[in-house]
N, C-alpha and C positions, 0 to 999 in steps of 0.2 A: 531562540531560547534553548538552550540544552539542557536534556533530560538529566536529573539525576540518579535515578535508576531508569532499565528496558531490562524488562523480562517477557519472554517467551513462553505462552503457553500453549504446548504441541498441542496436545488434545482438544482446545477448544479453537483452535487455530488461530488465536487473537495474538499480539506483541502492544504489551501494554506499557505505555510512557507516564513516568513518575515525575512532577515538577516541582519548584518548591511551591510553598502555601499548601502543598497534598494536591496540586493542579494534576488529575489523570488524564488521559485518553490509552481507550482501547482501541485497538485497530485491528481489524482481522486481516486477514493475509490476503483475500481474496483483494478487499477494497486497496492494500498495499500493492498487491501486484497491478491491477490494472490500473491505477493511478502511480506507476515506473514514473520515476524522472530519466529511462533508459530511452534512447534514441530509437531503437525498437519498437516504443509507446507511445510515446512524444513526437518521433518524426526529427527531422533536421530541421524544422521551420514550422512557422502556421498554415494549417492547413494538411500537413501529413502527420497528424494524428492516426494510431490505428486500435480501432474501438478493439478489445481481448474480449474475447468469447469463452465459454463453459472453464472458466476458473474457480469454478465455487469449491472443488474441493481443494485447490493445491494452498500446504503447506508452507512454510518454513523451516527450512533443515540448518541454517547456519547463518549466526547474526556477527557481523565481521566488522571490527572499527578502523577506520581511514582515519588516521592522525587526528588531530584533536575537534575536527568539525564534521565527521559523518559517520554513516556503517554503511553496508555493503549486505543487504538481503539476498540470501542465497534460496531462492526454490525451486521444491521437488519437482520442478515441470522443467527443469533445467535453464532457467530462466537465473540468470545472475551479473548480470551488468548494469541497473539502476545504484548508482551511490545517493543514499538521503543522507542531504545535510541538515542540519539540526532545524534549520529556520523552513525547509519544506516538513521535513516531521510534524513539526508545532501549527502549518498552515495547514495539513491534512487533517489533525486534529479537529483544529478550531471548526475548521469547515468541512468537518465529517458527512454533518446531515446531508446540505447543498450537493458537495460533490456526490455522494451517492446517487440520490433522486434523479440528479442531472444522466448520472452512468446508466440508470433502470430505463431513463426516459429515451435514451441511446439504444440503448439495448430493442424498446419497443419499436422504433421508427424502423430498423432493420427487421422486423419479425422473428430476432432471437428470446425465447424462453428460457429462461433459467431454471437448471436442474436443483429440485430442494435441495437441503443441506440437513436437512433434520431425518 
């Protein structure tokens, strides 16, 4: 489903999607970056997943449109080769909570802490 409006908000480091019926999801930059659909993130196959460590602070410097079915997030950790197409946008959404929990739960098995953000 495509957005009809994405706005970026630097400050609070969210990029928040506008549907119709007022359907929102905010999504912060952190949970964007580490759930990359970048081969970098993803791996070439299952199994070469690779978990992103201490991204709590990085931003988004530049939201870029790929022809009529994606964008191109560009951030400040120099990280810019994930293309989201509309229909992973709206399954990040939907499945905000899950995939988070599942990323913390990730995060814990490894013995990485996450640096506040507050």
């Amino acid at each position: 489903m495509r957005p009809q409006e994405i706005n970026l908000h630097s400050k609070s480091r969210m990029l928040e999607l506008v549907y119709e019926n007022d359907l929102r999801h905010e999504l912060s930059c952190e949970y964007l970056r580490v759930f990359s659909p970048s081969a970098e993130v993803r791996g070439h196959g299952p199994g070469q997943e690779v978990l992103q460590l201490n991204k709590e602070q990085v931003s988004i410097t530049d939201v870029q449109p790929v022809g009529h079915y994606a964008i191109k997030l560009v951030f400040d950790d120099g990280h810019d080769s994930g293309i989201y197409d509309w229909n992973l946008l709206y399954e990040l959404g939907i499945n905000q909570e899950r995939n988070w929990l599942d990323y913390l739960n990730r995060l814990e098995q490894v013995g990485h802490q996450r640096v506040s953000t507050a």
